[in-house]
N, C-alpha and C positions, 0 to 999 in steps of 0.2 A: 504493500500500500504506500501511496507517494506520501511525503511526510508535510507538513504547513508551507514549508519553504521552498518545495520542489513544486507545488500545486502553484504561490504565489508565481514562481518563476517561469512557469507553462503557461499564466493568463497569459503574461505580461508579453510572453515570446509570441504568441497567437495573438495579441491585440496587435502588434507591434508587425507581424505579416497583414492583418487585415487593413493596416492602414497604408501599407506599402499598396497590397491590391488595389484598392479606391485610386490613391493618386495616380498608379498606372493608367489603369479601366480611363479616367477623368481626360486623360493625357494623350491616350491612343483611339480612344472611343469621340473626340472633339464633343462630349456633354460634360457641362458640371453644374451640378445642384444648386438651385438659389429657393430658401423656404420663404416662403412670403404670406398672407397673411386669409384670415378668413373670408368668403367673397362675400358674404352676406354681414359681418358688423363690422371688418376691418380690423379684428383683432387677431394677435398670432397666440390668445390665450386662451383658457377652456370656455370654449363658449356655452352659454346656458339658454340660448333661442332654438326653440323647437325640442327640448327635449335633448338636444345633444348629449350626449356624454363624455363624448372625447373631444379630443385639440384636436382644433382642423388646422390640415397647412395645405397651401396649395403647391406644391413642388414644379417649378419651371427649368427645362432640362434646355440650354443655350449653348451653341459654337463657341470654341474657348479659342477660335483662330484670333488672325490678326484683327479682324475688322469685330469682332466683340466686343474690343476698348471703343470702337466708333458706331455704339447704340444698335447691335445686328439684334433684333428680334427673333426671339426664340421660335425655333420650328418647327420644337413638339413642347406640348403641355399634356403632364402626367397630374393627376391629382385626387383628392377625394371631396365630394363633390359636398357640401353645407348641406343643400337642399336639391331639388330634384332640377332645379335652372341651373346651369353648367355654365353661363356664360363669367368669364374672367374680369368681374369689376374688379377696380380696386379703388378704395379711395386716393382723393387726389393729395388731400393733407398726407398720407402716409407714402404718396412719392414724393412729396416736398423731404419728408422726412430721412427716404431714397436718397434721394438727390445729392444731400449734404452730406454723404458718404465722397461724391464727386468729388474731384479740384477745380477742376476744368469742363463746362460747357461752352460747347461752337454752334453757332447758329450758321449757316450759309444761304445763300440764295441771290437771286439778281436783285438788281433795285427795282427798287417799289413791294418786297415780296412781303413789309413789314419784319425785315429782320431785328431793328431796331426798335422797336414800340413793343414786341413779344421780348428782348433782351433785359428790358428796363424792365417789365412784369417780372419776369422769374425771376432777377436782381435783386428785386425788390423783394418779394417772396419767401424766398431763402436767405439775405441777405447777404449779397456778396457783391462784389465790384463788378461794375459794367463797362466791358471797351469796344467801341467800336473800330474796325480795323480802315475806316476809311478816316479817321481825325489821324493816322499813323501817316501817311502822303496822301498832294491831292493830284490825282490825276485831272485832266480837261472839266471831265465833270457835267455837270448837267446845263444843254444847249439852251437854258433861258432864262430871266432876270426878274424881281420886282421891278415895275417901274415906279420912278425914272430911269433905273439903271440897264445898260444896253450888256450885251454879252459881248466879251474881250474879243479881239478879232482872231486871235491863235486859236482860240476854243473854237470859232467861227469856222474857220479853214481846218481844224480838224474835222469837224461833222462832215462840211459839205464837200471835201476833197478825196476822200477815203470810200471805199466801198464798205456794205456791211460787214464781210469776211474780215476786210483788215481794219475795222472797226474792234471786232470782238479780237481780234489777235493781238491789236496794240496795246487793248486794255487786261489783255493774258498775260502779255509780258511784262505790263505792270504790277502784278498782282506776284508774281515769278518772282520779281527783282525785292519785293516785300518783304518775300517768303521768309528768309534767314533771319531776319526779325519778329516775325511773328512767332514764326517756329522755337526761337530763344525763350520769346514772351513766353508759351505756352508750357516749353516743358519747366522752365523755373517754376513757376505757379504749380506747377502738378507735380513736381516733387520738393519743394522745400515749403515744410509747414507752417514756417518763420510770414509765410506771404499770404496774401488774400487770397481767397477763391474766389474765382473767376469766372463769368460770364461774357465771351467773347462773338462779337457778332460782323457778319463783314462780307461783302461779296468775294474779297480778297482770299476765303477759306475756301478756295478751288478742290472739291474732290478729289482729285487728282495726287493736288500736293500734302492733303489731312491723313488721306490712307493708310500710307508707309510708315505712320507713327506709330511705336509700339509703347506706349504709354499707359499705364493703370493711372486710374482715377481721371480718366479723360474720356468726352465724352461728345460726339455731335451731331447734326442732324440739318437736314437741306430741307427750307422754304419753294412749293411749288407753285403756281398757280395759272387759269388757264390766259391764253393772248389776248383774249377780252378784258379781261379784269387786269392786267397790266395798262392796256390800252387806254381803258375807264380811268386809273388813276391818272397817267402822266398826260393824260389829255387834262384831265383839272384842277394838277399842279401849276401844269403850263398856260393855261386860259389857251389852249392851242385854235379855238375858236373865233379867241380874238385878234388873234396873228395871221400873219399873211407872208405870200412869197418865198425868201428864206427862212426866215426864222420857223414856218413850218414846215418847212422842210430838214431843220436843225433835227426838231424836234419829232417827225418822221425818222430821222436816221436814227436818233438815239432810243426812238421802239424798237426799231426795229432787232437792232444790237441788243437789247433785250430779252427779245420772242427768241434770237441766237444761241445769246446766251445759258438762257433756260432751255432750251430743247438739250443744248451739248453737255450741260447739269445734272440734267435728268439722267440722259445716257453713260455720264460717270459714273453718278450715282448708282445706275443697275449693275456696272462693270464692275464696281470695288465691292458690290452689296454691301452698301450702307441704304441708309434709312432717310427719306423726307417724306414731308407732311403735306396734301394738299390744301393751303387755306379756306379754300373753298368747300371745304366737308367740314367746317364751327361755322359757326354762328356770331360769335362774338373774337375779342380779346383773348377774355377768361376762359375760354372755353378749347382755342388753342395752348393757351400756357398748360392747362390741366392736359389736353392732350399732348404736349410735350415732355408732362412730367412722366405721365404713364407710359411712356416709350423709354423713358429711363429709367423703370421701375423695370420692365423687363430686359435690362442690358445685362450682360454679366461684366461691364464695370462697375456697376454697383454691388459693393461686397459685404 
């Protein structure tokens, strides 16, 4: 018969192989376990509606690739169910609460996508610093003025001498030439605790260049929306109704670079599998923020 000491030492050697198995399985298998909470009160505790008797968790099994750190949505959910509706609420206060797990949120998208107005919401929300990556350089910019004031003549000769291809490529290589600055900003903030967390927003966050980042506690997500509703806005930012000639045609070219942009965004975005949001499926502000947060509620950056 094994004696106290040999029995302790047989746990301890079989916990000690079970835990190896797990991180293997985790590691070659691209799942690893996130417990999250119950779907019906939002508690990860013993719930006592309906009769429950036990802790519900709901277990989300996520890609531990590269593109995990950049918000990849889980593409199997395993769970036991609260109640007989199976659908995956969660509340949104307990992805705020997610969230601050984070260092670093990236918002991307073209202009006018509201990257900035949803930046300042979550900022605000969780309370961390807001940067916009377009106060970091300014490129030409946007082809029209309050009046009195007229649009610079270089800004001018950029719209209307460039086609839209090398519209959207001049301001690629703008965005390129950024990069090493951004890229510093981001990883300081996500790994030295000494600094603020960060909410970083910016058309500058080219999927392209966000991908290749292999960072824990970083975290981000592309602004869509369709040509109409780009349209709608920068037509009545620009009063483009009340202009004539050039100036709408500035402002012609600069949709157009837009509708470009977003289409070749989009197509990143499927190539790296990350994650964007079409604005157009809320209704509100709040109701995008909440559905931002729930998208990082299911990341396996949040640990």
């Amino acid at each position: 018969m094994l004696s106290s000491t040999s029995l302790v030492i047989s746990l301890v050697f079989l916990g000690q192989i079970l835990v190896i198995c797990v991180y293997w399985f985790s590691r070659y298998s691209g799942l690893s376990p996130i417990i999250g909470t119950c779907e019906e009160c939002g508690s990860s505790r013993r719930c006592q509606d309906r009769g429950n008797k036990g802790t519900v968790y709901l277990i989300l099994f996520t890609p531990v690739d590269m593109r995990s750190n950049m918000l990849n949505v889980s593409k199997t959910t395993r769970g036991i169910p609260h109640a007989p509706d199976r659908r995956s609420i969660v509340d949104a206060t307990d992805m705020s609460n997610q969230a601050r797990q984070l260092r670093v949120i990236l918002i991307g998208g073209s202009s006018h996508a509201g990257k900035t107005s949803l930046g300042q919401v979550l900022a605000s929300r969780i309370g961390w610093r807001h940067i916009s990556t377009d106060n970091l350089a300014r490129h030409p910019g946007r082809p029209w003025k309050d009046k009195p004031d007229k649009v610079p003549e270089h800004v001018a000769e950029h719209y209307l001498s460039l086609s839209t291809e090398e519209l959207f490529a001049d301001v690629l290589r703008h965005y390129k030439n950024l990069w090493l600055d951004i890229e510093a900003m981001i990883t300081l903030h996500a790994n030295d605790p000494s600094t603020d967390q960060l909410v970083m927003e910016g058309s500058a966050l080219w999927p392209e260049f966000v991908a290749p980042m292999r960072l824990e506690k970083v975290a981000a997500i592309w602004l869509t929306a369709s040509n109409h509703l780009f349209q709608s806005r920068i037509y009545n930012e620009s009063n483009f109704e009340e202009t004539a000639g050039r100036d709408q045609k500035m402002i012609q070219k600069f949709l157009e670079r837009t509708h470009l942009y977003n289409q070749r965004m989009l197509e990143a975005v499927k190539q790296f599998g990350l994650v964007s949001i079409d604005i157009e499926t809320t209704s509100s502000l709040e109701e995008l923020a909440n559905r931002c947060l729930q998208e990082l509620g299911k990341s396996e950056a949040v640990k």
